[in-house]
C-alpha positions in Angstrom: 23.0 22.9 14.5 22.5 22.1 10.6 19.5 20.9 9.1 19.7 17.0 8.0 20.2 16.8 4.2 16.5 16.1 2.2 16.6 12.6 0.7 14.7 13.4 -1.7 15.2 14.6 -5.1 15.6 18.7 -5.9 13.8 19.9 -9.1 17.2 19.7 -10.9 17.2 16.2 -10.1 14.3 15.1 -12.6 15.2 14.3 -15.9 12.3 14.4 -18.8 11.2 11.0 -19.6 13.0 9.4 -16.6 10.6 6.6 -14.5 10.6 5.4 -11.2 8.8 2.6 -9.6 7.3 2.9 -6.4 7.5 -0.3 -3.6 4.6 -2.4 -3.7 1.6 -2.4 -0.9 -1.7 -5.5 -0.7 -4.9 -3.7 -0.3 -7.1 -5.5 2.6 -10.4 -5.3 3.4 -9.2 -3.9 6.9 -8.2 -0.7 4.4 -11.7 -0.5 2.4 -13.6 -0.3 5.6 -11.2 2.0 7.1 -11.5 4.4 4.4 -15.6 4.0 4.1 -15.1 5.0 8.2 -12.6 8.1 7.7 -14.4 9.5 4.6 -17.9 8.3 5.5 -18.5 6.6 1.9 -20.7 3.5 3.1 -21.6 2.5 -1.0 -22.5 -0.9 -1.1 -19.8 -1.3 -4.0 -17.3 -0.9 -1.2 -18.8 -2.3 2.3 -21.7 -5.1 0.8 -20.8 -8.0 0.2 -24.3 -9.5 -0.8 -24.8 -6.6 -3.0 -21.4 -6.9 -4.6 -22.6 -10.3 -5.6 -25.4 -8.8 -7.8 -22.3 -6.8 -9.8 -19.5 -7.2 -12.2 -17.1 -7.0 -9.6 -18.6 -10.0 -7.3 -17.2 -8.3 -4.2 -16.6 -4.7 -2.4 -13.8 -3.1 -4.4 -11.6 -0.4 -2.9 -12.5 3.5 -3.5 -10.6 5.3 -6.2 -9.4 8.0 -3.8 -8.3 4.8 -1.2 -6.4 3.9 -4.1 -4.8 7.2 -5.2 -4.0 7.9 -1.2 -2.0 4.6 -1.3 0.0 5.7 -4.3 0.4 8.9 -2.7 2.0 6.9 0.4 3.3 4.6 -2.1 5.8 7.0 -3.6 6.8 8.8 -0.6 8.0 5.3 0.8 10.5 5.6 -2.4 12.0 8.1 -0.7 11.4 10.7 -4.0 9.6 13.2 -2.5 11.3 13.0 1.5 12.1 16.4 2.4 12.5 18.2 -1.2 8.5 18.1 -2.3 6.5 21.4 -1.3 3.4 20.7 -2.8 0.4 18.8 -4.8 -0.6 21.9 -7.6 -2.5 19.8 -10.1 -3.8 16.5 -10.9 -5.4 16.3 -14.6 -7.1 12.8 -16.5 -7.5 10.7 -13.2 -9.2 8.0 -14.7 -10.5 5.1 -12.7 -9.4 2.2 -15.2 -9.7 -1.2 -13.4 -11.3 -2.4 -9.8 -9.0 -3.3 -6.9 -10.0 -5.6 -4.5 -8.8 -6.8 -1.3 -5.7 -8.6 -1.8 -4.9 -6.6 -5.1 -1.4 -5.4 -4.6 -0.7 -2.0 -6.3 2.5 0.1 -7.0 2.6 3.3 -9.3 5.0 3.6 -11.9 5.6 7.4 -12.3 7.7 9.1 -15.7 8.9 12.5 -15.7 6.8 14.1 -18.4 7.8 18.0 -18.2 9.6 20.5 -15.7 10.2 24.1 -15.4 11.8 26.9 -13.3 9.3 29.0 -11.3 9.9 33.1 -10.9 11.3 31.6 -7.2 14.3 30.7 -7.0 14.2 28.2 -4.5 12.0 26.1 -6.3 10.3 24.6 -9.7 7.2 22.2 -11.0 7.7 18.8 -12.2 5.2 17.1 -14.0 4.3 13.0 -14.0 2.4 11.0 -15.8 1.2 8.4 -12.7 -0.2 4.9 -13.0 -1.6 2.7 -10.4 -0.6 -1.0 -11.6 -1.5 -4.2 -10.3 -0.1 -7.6 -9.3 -1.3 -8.9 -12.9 -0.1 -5.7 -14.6 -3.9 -4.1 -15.0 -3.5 -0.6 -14.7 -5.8 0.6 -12.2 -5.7 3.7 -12.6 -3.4 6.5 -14.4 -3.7 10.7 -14.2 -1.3 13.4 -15.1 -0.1 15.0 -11.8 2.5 18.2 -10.9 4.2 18.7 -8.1 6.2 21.9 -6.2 9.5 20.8 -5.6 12.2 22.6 -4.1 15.1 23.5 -5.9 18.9 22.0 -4.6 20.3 24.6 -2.2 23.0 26.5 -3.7 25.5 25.2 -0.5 24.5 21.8 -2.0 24.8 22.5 -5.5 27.7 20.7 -6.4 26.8 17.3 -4.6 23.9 14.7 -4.4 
């Protein structure tokens, strides 16, 4: 039986200064209070509503890791990273830029900022510069991120 071709994209794939757009997801409150439940991060900037009233955001904004773990989700729904990534190594400058609120819909728009071989063969590291943008086009947040990907197999080398 063969293995299903990866969807993805191989390291060879990237191209320096290329950009790709993930889909687009509405963060609800249903997701703030989830994540305060999974990670167990009750602030009162995130699950208060009478307290968010007393601060410049006027209501419970999402956590920046809720946020980053959307992207995350965000651009493996693009179908970039189905079947060909192997790993998070880094994530550099994650700056929390802007709020988001429930009904704030996010997407991350993602450039290829650097790549190179590894001493394996079978794969290589890709570096992006990510941003978290808004309905309104606020960047939310942005951070410098490489990933392991693997490299096309050499039976596949000739197609995409």
């Amino acid at each position: 039986m063969t293995k299903p071709s990866a969807r993805g994209k191989y390291f060879e794939d990237f191209e320096i200064g290329a950009e790709f757009i993930s889909p687009a997801r509405t963060i609800t409150q249903t997701d703030i209070i989830n994540f305060a439940c999974l990670s167990g991060d009750f602030n009162e900037v995130h699950t208060n509503f009478e307290y968010c009233k007393t601060t410049d955001f006027g209501e419970p904004i999402a956590h920046g890791p809720l946020v980053y773990a959307v992207a995350a989700g965000l651009q493996y729904a693009s179908g970039i990273n189905d079947g060909t990534l192997l790993a998070l190594l880094q994530n550099d400058a994650w700056r929390m830029l802007s709020a988001v609120k429930h009904g704030d819909t996010i997407r991350m728009f993602s450039k290829v900022l650097s790549k190179k071989e590894t001493s394996k063969p079978d794969r290589g590291v890709v570096t992006f510069q990510r941003r978290v943008i808004k309905q309104d086009g606020t960047a939310a947040q942005e951070m410098t991120t490489t990933f392991l990907y693997r490299r096309r197999p050499a039976d596949a080398a000739n197609t995409k």
